[in-house]
C-alpha positions in Angstrom: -88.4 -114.2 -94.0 -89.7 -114.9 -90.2 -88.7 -112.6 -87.4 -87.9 -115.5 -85.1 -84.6 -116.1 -87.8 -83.8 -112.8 -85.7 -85.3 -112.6 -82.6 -86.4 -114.8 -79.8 -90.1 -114.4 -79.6 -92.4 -115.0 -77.1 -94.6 -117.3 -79.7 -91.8 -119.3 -80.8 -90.7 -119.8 -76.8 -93.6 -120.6 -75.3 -95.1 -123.2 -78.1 -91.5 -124.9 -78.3 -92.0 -125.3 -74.5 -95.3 -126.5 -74.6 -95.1 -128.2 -77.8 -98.2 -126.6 -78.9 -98.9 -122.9 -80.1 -99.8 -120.7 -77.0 -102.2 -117.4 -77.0 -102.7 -114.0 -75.0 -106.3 -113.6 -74.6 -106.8 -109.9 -73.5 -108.8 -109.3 -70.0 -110.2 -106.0 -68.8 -110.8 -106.6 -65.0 -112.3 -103.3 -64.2 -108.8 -101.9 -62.4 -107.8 -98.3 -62.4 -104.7 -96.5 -61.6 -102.9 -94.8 -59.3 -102.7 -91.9 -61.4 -105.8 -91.5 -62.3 -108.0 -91.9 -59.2 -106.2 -89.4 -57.4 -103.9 -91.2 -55.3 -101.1 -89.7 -57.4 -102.5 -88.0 -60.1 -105.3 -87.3 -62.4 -105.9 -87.7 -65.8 -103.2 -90.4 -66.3 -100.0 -90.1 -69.0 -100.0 -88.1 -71.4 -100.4 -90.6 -73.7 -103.1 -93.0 -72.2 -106.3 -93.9 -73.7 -106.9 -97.3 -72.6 -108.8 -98.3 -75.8 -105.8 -97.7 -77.5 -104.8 -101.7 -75.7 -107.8 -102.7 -74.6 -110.6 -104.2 -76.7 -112.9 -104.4 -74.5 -113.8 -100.8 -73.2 -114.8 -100.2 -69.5 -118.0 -101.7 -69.1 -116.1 -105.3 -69.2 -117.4 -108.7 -69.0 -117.1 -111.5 -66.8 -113.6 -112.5 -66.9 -114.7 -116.5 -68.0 -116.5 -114.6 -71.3 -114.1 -112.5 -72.0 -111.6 -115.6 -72.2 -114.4 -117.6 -74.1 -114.8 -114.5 -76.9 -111.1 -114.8 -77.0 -110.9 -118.0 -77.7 -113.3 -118.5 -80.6 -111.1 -115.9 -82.3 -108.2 -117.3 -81.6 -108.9 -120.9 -82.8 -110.5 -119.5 -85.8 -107.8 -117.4 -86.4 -104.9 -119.8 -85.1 -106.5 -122.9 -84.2 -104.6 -122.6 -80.7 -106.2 -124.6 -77.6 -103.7 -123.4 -74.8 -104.1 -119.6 -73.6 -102.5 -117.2 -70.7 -104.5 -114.3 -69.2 -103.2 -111.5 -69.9 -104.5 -109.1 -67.7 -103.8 -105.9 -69.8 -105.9 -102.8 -69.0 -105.0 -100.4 -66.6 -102.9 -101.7 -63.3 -103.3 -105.3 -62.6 -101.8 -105.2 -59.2 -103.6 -102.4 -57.9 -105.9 -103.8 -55.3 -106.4 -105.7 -52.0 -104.6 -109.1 -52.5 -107.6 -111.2 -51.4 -109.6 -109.1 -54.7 -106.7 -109.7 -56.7 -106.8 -113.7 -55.5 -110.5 -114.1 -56.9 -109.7 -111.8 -60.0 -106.4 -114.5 -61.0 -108.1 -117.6 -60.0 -111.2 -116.9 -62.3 -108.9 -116.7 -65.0 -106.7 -120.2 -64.1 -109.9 -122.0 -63.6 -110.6 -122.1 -67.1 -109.1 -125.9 -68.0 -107.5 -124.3 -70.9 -105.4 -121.5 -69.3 -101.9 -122.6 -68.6 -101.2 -119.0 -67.0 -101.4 -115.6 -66.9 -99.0 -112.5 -67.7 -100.0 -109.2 -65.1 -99.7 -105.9 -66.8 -98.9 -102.8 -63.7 -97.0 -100.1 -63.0 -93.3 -100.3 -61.2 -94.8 -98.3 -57.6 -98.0 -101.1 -57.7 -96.0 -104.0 -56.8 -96.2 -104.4 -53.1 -94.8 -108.1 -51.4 -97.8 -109.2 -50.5 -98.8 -109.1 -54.2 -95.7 -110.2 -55.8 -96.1 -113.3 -52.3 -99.2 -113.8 -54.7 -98.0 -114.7 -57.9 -95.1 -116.2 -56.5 -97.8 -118.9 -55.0 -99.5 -119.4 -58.7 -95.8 -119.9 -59.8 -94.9 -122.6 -57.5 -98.3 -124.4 -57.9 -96.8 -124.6 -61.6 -98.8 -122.1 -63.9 -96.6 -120.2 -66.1 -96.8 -116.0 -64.6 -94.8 -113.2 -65.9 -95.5 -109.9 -64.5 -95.6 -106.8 -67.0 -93.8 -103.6 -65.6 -94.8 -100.5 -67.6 -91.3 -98.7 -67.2 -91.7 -96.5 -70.5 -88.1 -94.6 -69.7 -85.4 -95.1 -67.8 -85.4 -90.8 -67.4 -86.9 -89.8 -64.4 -87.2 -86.2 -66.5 -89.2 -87.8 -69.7 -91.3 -89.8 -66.9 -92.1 -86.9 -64.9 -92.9 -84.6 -69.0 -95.5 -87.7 -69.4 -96.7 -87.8 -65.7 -95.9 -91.4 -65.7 -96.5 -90.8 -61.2 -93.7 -93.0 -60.8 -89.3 -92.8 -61.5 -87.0 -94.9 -62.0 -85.8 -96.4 -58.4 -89.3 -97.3 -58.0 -88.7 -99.4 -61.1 -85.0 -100.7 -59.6 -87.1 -101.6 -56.1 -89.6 -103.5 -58.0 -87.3 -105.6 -60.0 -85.3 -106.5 -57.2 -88.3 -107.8 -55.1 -89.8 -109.6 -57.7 -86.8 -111.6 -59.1 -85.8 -112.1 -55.4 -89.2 -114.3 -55.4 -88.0 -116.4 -58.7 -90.9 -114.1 -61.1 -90.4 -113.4 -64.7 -90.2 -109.7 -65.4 -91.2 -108.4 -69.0 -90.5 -104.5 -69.3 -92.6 -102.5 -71.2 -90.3 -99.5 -73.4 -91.7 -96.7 -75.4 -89.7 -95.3 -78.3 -90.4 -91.8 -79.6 -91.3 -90.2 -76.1 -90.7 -86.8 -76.4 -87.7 -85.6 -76.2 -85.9 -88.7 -76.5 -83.5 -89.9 -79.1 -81.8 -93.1 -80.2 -79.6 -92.8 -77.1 -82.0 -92.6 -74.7 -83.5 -95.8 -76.0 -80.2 -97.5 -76.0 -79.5 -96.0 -72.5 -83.0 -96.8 -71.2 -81.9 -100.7 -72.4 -78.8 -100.7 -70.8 -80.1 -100.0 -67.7 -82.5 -102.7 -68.1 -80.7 -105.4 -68.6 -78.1 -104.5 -65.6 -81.6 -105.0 -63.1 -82.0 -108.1 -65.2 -85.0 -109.0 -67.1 -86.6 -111.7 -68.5 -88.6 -110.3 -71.5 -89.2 -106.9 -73.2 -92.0 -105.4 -74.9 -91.2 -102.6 -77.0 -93.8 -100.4 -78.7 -93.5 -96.7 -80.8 -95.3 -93.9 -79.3 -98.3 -93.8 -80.9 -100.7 -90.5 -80.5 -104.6 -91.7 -79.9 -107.7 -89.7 -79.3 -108.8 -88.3 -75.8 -105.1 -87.5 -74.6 -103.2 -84.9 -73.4 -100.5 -85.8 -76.1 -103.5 -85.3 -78.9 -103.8 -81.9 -77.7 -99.9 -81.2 -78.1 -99.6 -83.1 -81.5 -102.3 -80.9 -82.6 -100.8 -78.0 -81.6 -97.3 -79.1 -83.7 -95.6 -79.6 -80.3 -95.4 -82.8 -80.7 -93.8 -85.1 -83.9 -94.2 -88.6 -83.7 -91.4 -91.4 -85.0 -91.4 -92.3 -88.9 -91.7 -95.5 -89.6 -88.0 -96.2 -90.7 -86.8 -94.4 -87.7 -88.6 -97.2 -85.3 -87.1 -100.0 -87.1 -84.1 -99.3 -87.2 -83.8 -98.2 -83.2 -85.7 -101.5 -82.7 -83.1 -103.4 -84.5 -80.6 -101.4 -83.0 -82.4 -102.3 -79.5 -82.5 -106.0 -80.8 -78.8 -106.3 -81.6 -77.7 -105.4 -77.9 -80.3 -107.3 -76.3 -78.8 -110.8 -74.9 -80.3 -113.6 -76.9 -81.1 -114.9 -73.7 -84.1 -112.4 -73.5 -87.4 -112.8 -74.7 -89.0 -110.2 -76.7 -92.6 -110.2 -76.4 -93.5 -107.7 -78.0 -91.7 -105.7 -80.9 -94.2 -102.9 -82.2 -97.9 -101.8 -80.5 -100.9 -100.9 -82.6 -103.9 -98.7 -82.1 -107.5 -99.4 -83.6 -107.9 -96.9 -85.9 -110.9 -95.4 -84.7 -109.1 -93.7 -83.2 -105.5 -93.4 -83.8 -104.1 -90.0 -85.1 -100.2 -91.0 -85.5 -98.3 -92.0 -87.0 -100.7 -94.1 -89.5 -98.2 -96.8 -89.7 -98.7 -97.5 -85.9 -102.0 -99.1 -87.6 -99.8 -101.8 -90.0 -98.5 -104.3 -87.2 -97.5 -107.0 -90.1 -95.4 -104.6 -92.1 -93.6 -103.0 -88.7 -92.9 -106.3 -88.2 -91.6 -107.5 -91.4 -89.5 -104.2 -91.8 -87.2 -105.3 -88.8 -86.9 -108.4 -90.3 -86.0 -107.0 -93.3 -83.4 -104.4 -91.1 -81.5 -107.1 -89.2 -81.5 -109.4 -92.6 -80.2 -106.7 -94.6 -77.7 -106.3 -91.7 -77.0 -109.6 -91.5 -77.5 -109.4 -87.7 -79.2 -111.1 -85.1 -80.1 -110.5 -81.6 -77.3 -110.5 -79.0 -74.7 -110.1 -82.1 -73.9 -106.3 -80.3 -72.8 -108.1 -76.8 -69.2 -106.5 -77.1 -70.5 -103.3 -78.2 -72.7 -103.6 -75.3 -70.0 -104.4 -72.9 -68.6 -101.2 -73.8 -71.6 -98.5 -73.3 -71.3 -100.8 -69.4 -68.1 -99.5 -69.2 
Protein backbone atom coordinates (compact mmCIF):
# COMPACT_ATOMS: atom_id res chain seq x y z
CA UNK A 1 0.00 0.00 0.00
CA UNK A 2 1.77 3.59 -1.04
CA UNK A 3 0.11 6.76 -0.20
CA UNK A 4 0.71 8.27 -3.63
CA UNK A 5 -2.24 5.35 -4.84
CA UNK A 6 -4.14 8.26 -2.79
CA UNK A 7 -2.59 11.35 -2.83
CA UNK A 8 -0.48 13.42 -4.98
CA UNK A 9 2.69 13.91 -3.24
CA UNK A 10 5.27 16.24 -3.42
CA UNK A 11 7.98 13.22 -3.87
CA UNK A 12 6.12 11.50 -6.53
CA UNK A 13 5.64 15.16 -8.45
CA UNK A 14 8.76 16.49 -8.25
CA UNK A 15 10.96 13.21 -9.30
CA UNK A 16 8.31 12.41 -12.21
CA UNK A 17 9.17 15.96 -13.26
CA UNK A 18 12.70 15.71 -12.97
CA UNK A 19 12.99 12.15 -13.73
CA UNK A 20 15.09 11.60 -10.72
CA UNK A 21 14.12 11.51 -6.89
CA UNK A 22 14.33 15.06 -5.41
CA UNK A 23 15.15 16.06 -1.54
CA UNK A 24 14.41 18.87 1.08
CA UNK A 25 17.54 19.48 2.85
CA UNK A 26 16.59 21.62 6.02
CA UNK A 27 18.50 25.19 6.39
CA UNK A 28 18.51 27.25 9.60
CA UNK A 29 19.63 30.77 8.30
CA UNK A 30 19.64 32.44 11.63
CA UNK A 31 16.08 34.45 11.00
CA UNK A 32 13.69 35.34 13.77
CA UNK A 33 10.25 36.53 13.82
CA UNK A 34 8.04 39.13 13.95
CA UNK A 35 6.56 37.83 16.99
CA UNK A 36 9.17 37.19 18.88
CA UNK A 37 11.54 40.21 18.58
CA UNK A 38 9.04 42.55 19.60
CA UNK A 39 7.83 43.96 16.54
CA UNK A 40 4.47 42.24 17.23
CA UNK A 41 4.94 40.18 20.03
CA UNK A 42 7.03 38.19 22.34
CA UNK A 43 7.41 34.88 23.10
CA UNK A 44 6.01 33.54 19.76
CA UNK A 45 2.80 30.96 19.46
CA UNK A 46 1.79 29.15 21.82
CA UNK A 47 3.01 26.26 20.31
CA UNK A 48 6.51 27.14 18.95
CA UNK A 49 9.73 25.64 19.87
CA UNK A 50 11.68 25.75 16.80
CA UNK A 51 13.63 22.54 17.58
CA UNK A 52 10.49 20.89 17.35
CA UNK A 53 11.26 21.52 12.95
CA UNK A 54 14.55 22.44 13.01
CA UNK A 55 17.52 20.10 13.31
CA UNK A 56 19.89 22.30 13.58
CA UNK A 57 19.37 24.56 16.78
CA UNK A 58 20.30 28.24 16.77
CA UNK A 59 23.90 28.36 16.66
CA UNK A 60 23.60 27.23 12.76
CA UNK A 61 26.20 26.63 10.19
CA UNK A 62 27.12 27.98 7.05
CA UNK A 63 24.34 27.47 4.76
CA UNK A 64 26.90 25.36 2.06
CA UNK A 65 27.50 22.72 5.24
CA UNK A 66 24.43 22.59 6.26
CA UNK A 67 23.37 21.45 2.57
CA UNK A 68 26.59 19.20 2.54
CA UNK A 69 25.50 17.37 6.09
CA UNK A 70 22.22 17.07 4.39
CA UNK A 71 23.25 15.55 1.63
CA UNK A 72 25.43 12.69 2.97
CA UNK A 73 22.29 11.67 4.78
CA UNK A 74 20.22 11.79 2.15
CA UNK A 75 22.28 9.77 -0.43
CA UNK A 76 22.85 7.31 2.22
CA UNK A 77 19.52 7.14 3.12
CA UNK A 78 17.95 7.70 -0.48
CA UNK A 79 20.78 7.79 -2.76
CA UNK A 80 19.11 11.14 -4.19
CA UNK A 81 21.62 13.66 -6.08
CA UNK A 82 19.10 16.65 -6.81
CA UNK A 83 18.08 18.82 -3.61
CA UNK A 84 15.80 22.19 -2.87
CA UNK A 85 16.61 24.41 0.06
CA UNK A 86 14.18 24.45 2.23
CA UNK A 87 14.63 27.30 4.25
CA UNK A 88 12.51 26.07 7.29
CA UNK A 89 13.25 27.75 10.71
CA UNK A 90 11.68 30.70 11.77
CA UNK A 91 10.57 33.46 8.95
CA UNK A 92 12.45 33.17 5.77
CA UNK A 93 11.28 36.43 4.38
CA UNK A 94 11.83 38.46 7.23
CA UNK A 95 14.78 40.64 6.33
CA UNK A 96 16.24 43.42 3.99
CA UNK A 97 15.89 41.91 0.37
CA UNK A 98 19.53 42.54 -0.48
CA UNK A 99 20.29 39.94 2.98
CA UNK A 100 17.77 37.77 1.81
CA UNK A 101 19.56 37.86 -1.97
CA UNK A 102 22.92 36.60 -0.44
CA UNK A 103 21.08 34.20 2.04
CA UNK A 104 19.06 32.39 -1.39
CA UNK A 105 21.97 32.52 -3.67
CA UNK A 106 24.30 30.64 -1.20
CA UNK A 107 21.94 28.01 -1.32
CA UNK A 108 21.38 27.88 -5.49
CA UNK A 109 25.08 27.97 -5.86
CA UNK A 110 25.48 24.65 -4.83
CA UNK A 111 25.56 22.68 -8.55
CA UNK A 112 23.25 20.24 -6.97
CA UNK A 113 20.34 22.42 -5.83
CA UNK A 114 17.59 22.75 -8.37
CA UNK A 115 15.65 25.16 -5.95
CA UNK A 116 14.46 26.18 -2.89
CA UNK A 117 10.96 26.16 -0.93
CA UNK A 118 10.74 29.57 1.71
CA UNK A 119 9.01 28.83 4.86
CA UNK A 120 7.25 32.59 6.49
CA UNK A 121 4.48 33.96 7.90
CA UNK A 122 1.36 35.46 5.71
CA UNK A 123 2.25 39.56 7.21
CA UNK A 124 6.26 38.79 6.08
CA UNK A 125 5.66 38.85 2.50
CA UNK A 126 6.29 42.35 1.28
CA UNK A 127 6.65 42.87 -2.97
CA UNK A 128 9.89 43.58 -2.94
CA UNK A 129 10.48 40.04 -1.51
CA UNK A 130 7.93 38.12 -3.34
CA UNK A 131 9.84 40.74 -6.83
CA UNK A 132 12.72 38.32 -5.37
CA UNK A 133 11.66 34.97 -5.80
CA UNK A 134 9.72 35.81 -8.63
CA UNK A 135 13.46 36.69 -10.29
CA UNK A 136 14.88 33.00 -9.10
CA UNK A 137 11.67 31.68 -10.72
CA UNK A 138 12.09 33.16 -14.05
CA UNK A 139 15.92 32.39 -14.21
CA UNK A 140 14.32 28.75 -14.05
CA UNK A 141 14.94 27.27 -10.45
CA UNK A 142 11.95 25.60 -9.08
CA UNK A 143 10.67 28.11 -5.73
CA UNK A 144 7.59 27.62 -3.75
CA UNK A 145 6.96 29.83 -0.93
CA UNK A 146 5.68 28.22 2.49
CA UNK A 147 2.84 30.41 4.21
CA UNK A 148 2.32 29.30 7.79
CA UNK A 149 -1.59 30.09 7.88
CA UNK A 150 -2.36 27.48 10.75
CA UNK A 151 -6.30 28.60 10.75
CA UNK A 152 -8.43 30.24 8.81
CA UNK A 153 -10.10 31.71 12.41
CA UNK A 154 -8.91 34.95 13.18
CA UNK A 155 -10.27 33.88 16.92
CA UNK A 156 -8.02 30.51 17.18
CA UNK A 157 -5.09 32.71 15.54
CA UNK A 158 -5.44 35.47 17.94
CA UNK A 159 -5.90 32.13 21.30
CA UNK A 160 -2.31 31.02 19.75
CA UNK A 161 -0.89 34.54 19.26
CA UNK A 162 -0.12 33.60 15.74
CA UNK A 163 0.41 38.09 15.40
CA UNK A 164 -1.17 37.80 12.21
CA UNK A 165 -5.32 37.00 10.76
CA UNK A 166 -6.63 35.90 8.05
CA UNK A 167 -6.83 38.93 5.42
CA UNK A 168 -3.21 39.16 5.91
CA UNK A 169 -3.17 35.65 4.57
CA UNK A 170 -5.91 36.63 1.55
CA UNK A 171 -3.38 39.86 0.71
CA UNK A 172 -0.48 37.60 0.54
CA UNK A 173 -1.89 35.04 -1.69
CA UNK A 174 -3.18 37.37 -3.95
CA UNK A 175 0.27 39.15 -4.39
CA UNK A 176 2.16 36.26 -4.73
CA UNK A 177 0.14 34.21 -7.39
CA UNK A 178 -0.30 37.67 -9.18
CA UNK A 179 3.74 37.21 -9.67
CA UNK A 180 3.21 33.45 -11.14
CA UNK A 181 4.78 31.86 -7.38
CA UNK A 182 3.71 28.49 -5.98
CA UNK A 183 2.00 28.85 -2.64
CA UNK A 184 2.13 25.71 -0.19
CA UNK A 185 -0.08 26.50 3.04
CA UNK A 186 0.81 25.23 6.13
CA UNK A 187 -2.63 23.80 8.34
CA UNK A 188 -2.66 22.66 11.91
CA UNK A 189 -5.21 20.19 13.01
CA UNK A 190 -6.11 19.95 16.74
CA UNK A 191 -5.61 23.73 17.60
CA UNK A 192 -7.55 24.31 20.40
CA UNK A 193 -10.81 24.78 20.18
CA UNK A 194 -11.19 23.52 16.85
CA UNK A 195 -13.12 20.65 15.45
CA UNK A 196 -13.52 18.65 12.24
CA UNK A 197 -15.33 21.66 10.82
CA UNK A 198 -13.11 24.15 11.37
CA UNK A 199 -10.48 22.07 9.47
CA UNK A 200 -12.85 21.50 6.59
CA UNK A 201 -13.81 25.23 6.77
CA UNK A 202 -10.19 26.37 7.21
CA UNK A 203 -9.69 24.21 3.63
CA UNK A 204 -12.44 25.57 1.91
CA UNK A 205 -11.32 28.88 2.29
CA UNK A 206 -8.02 27.85 1.02
CA UNK A 207 -8.60 26.55 -1.93
CA UNK A 208 -11.17 29.58 -3.06
CA UNK A 209 -7.56 31.99 -2.66
CA UNK A 210 -6.10 29.13 -4.70
CA UNK A 211 -3.13 27.17 -3.76
CA UNK A 212 -0.74 25.18 -5.11
CA UNK A 213 0.35 22.72 -2.25
CA UNK A 214 -0.60 22.00 1.36
CA UNK A 215 1.17 20.92 4.28
CA UNK A 216 -0.81 19.55 6.91
CA UNK A 217 0.48 18.61 10.35
CA UNK A 218 -1.41 17.51 13.98
CA UNK A 219 -0.79 19.83 16.79
CA UNK A 220 1.80 18.41 18.57
CA UNK A 221 2.72 19.79 22.34
CA UNK A 222 6.78 20.14 22.64
CA UNK A 223 8.82 21.40 25.52
CA UNK A 224 9.57 25.10 26.30
CA UNK A 225 5.92 26.41 25.17
CA UNK A 226 3.29 28.20 26.43
CA UNK A 227 0.98 25.21 25.24
CA UNK A 228 3.31 22.74 27.63
CA UNK A 229 2.27 24.85 30.41
CA UNK A 230 -1.62 24.50 29.54
CA UNK A 231 -1.31 20.76 28.59
CA UNK A 232 0.10 20.32 31.94
CA UNK A 233 -2.28 22.05 33.59
CA UNK A 234 -5.20 19.59 31.69
CA UNK A 235 -6.33 22.63 29.68
CA UNK A 236 -5.27 21.41 26.87
CA UNK A 237 -6.00 17.69 25.06
CA UNK A 238 -4.26 16.96 22.10
CA UNK A 239 -5.74 14.85 18.88
CA UNK A 240 -5.69 10.88 19.12
CA UNK A 241 -4.22 9.38 16.61
CA UNK A 242 -7.36 7.92 14.78
CA UNK A 243 -8.93 11.25 15.06
CA UNK A 244 -6.01 12.89 12.69
CA UNK A 245 -6.41 10.40 10.09
CA UNK A 246 -9.44 10.39 9.52
CA UNK A 247 -9.82 14.48 9.31
CA UNK A 248 -6.68 14.17 7.12
CA UNK A 249 -8.53 11.87 4.87
CA UNK A 250 -11.50 13.74 5.19
CA UNK A 251 -9.21 16.96 4.20
CA UNK A 252 -7.73 14.68 1.34
CA UNK A 253 -11.03 13.71 -0.16
CA UNK A 254 -12.09 17.44 -0.76
CA UNK A 255 -8.84 18.63 -1.80
CA UNK A 256 -8.72 18.95 -5.85
CA UNK A 257 -6.35 16.37 -7.17
CA UNK A 258 -4.81 19.10 -8.79
CA UNK A 259 -3.15 20.11 -5.45
CA UNK A 260 -0.01 18.92 -4.11
CA UNK A 261 0.25 17.71 -0.72
CA UNK A 262 3.52 18.16 0.64
CA UNK A 263 3.25 17.33 3.63
CA UNK A 264 0.55 15.04 5.36
CA UNK A 265 1.67 14.60 9.23
CA UNK A 266 4.66 16.65 11.26
CA UNK A 267 6.90 15.00 13.82
CA UNK A 268 8.84 16.18 16.80
CA UNK A 269 12.22 14.65 18.09
CA UNK A 270 11.46 13.10 20.99
CA UNK A 271 13.64 14.72 23.24
CA UNK A 272 11.45 16.64 23.60
CA UNK A 273 7.95 15.97 22.59
CA UNK A 274 5.25 15.56 25.28
CA UNK A 275 2.01 14.84 22.95
CA UNK A 276 0.58 13.06 21.68
CA UNK A 277 3.48 10.10 21.49
CA UNK A 278 2.24 9.17 18.14
CA UNK A 279 3.24 12.62 16.70
CA UNK A 280 6.77 10.64 17.10
CA UNK A 281 5.65 7.54 14.50
CA UNK A 282 5.77 9.57 11.04
CA UNK A 283 5.62 5.97 9.02
CA UNK A 284 2.67 4.68 10.75
CA UNK A 285 0.67 8.23 10.54
CA UNK A 286 1.34 7.84 7.30
CA UNK A 287 0.38 4.44 6.53
CA UNK A 288 -2.91 4.82 8.60
CA UNK A 289 -4.30 7.39 5.96
CA UNK A 290 -3.43 5.03 3.57
CA UNK A 291 -5.08 2.52 5.09
CA UNK A 292 -8.31 5.17 5.76
CA UNK A 293 -8.76 6.25 2.16
CA UNK A 294 -8.13 2.41 1.01
CA UNK A 295 -10.58 1.15 3.33
CA UNK A 296 -12.78 4.00 1.99
CA UNK A 297 -12.13 3.20 -1.24
CA UNK A 298 -11.43 6.94 -1.84
CA UNK A 299 -8.98 9.06 -3.29
CA UNK A 300 -8.10 12.59 -3.35
CA UNK A 301 -10.44 15.00 -5.15
CA UNK A 302 -13.27 12.11 -5.07
CA UNK A 303 -15.33 14.79 -2.55
CA UNK A 304 -15.35 17.68 -5.49
CA UNK A 305 -19.33 17.61 -5.43
CA UNK A 306 -19.55 17.49 -1.79
CA UNK A 307 -17.15 20.30 -1.95
CA UNK A 308 -19.10 22.24 -4.37
CA UNK A 309 -21.79 22.17 -1.94
CA UNK A 310 -20.03 23.57 1.58
CA UNK A 311 -19.07 26.69 -1.58
CA UNK A 312 -22.58 27.09 -1.84
Amino acid sequence: MHLNEYVRTFGSEISERYGQRIHKISIDAAFTCPNRDGSKGRGGCTFCNNSSFNPNGRQPQPIATQIEAGRRVIRKRTGAHRYMAYFQAYTNTYADPAQLRMLYDSALAEPDVIGMSVGTRPDCVPPPVLDLLQEYQARGYEVWLELGLQSSFDKTLQSVNRGHDYEEYRTAVKAARARGLKVCTHLILGLPGETAWHYGRTLQRVLAEGVDGLKLHPLHVVKGTQLANTWRRGEYQPLKMDEYIRSVADLVELTPAEIIFHRLTGTAATSILLAPQWCSQKWRVLNGIAQELQQRGTRQGCAKQEQQVWNQ
